[in-house]
C-alpha positions in Angstrom: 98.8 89.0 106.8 98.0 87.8 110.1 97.6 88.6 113.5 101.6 89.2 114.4 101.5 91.4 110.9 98.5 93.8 111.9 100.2 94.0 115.8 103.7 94.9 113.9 102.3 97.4 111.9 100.3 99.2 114.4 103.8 99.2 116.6 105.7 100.9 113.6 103.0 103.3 112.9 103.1 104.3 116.7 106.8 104.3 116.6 106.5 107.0 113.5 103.4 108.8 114.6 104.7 109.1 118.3 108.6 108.5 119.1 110.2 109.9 115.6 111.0 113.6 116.0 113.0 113.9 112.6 112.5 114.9 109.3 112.4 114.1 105.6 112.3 116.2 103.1 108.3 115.7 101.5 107.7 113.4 104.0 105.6 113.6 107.0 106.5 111.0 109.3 103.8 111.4 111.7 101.3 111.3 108.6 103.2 107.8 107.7 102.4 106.9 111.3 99.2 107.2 111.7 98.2 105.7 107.9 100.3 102.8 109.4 98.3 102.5 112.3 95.4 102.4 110.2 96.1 99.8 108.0 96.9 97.7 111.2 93.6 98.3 112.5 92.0 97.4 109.4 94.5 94.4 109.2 93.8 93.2 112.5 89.8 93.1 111.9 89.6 91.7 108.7 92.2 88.4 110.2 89.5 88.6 113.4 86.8 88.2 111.4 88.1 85.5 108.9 89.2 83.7 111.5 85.7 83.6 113.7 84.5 82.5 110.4 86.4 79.5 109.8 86.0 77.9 113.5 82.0 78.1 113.0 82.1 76.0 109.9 80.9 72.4 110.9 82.2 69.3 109.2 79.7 66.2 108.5 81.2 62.8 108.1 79.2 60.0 106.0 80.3 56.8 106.4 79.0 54.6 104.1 79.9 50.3 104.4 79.5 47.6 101.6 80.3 44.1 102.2 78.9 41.2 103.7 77.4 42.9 106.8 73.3 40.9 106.5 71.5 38.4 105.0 72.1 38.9 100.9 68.9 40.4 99.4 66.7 38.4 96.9 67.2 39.3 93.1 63.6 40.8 92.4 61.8 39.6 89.2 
């Protein structure tokens, strides 16, 4: 789940926990809500800390040539 995911859930969860006035039986809607809201905070974290993570990662590139670049080297005896 990304960033749009965590953002969507913490809209629906706001949606439930603040805006939905009806009822289902054995269901608390507002209790739904706010668990939504706080797996989109939790969400939203965990994909801001993965993704600081990967841009500090550093990348080394070795080049390494063969060919007829110098003088050849003696065979040694």
């Amino acid at each position: 789940m990304g960033i749009g995911g965590s953002i969507a859930l913490l809209v629906v969860g706001a949606i439930l926990a603040f805006a939905v006035r009806d009822s289902i039986d054995a269901v608390n809607l507002t209790m739904v809500g706010y668990i939504c809201m706080g797996a989109g905070v939790v969400a939203l974290i965990i994909t801001l800390v993965a993704s600081s993570q990967r841009t500090r990662t550093t990348h080394h590139e070795i080049i390494e040539r063969r060919g007829d670049e110098g003088p050849p080297v003696p065979p040694s005896s």
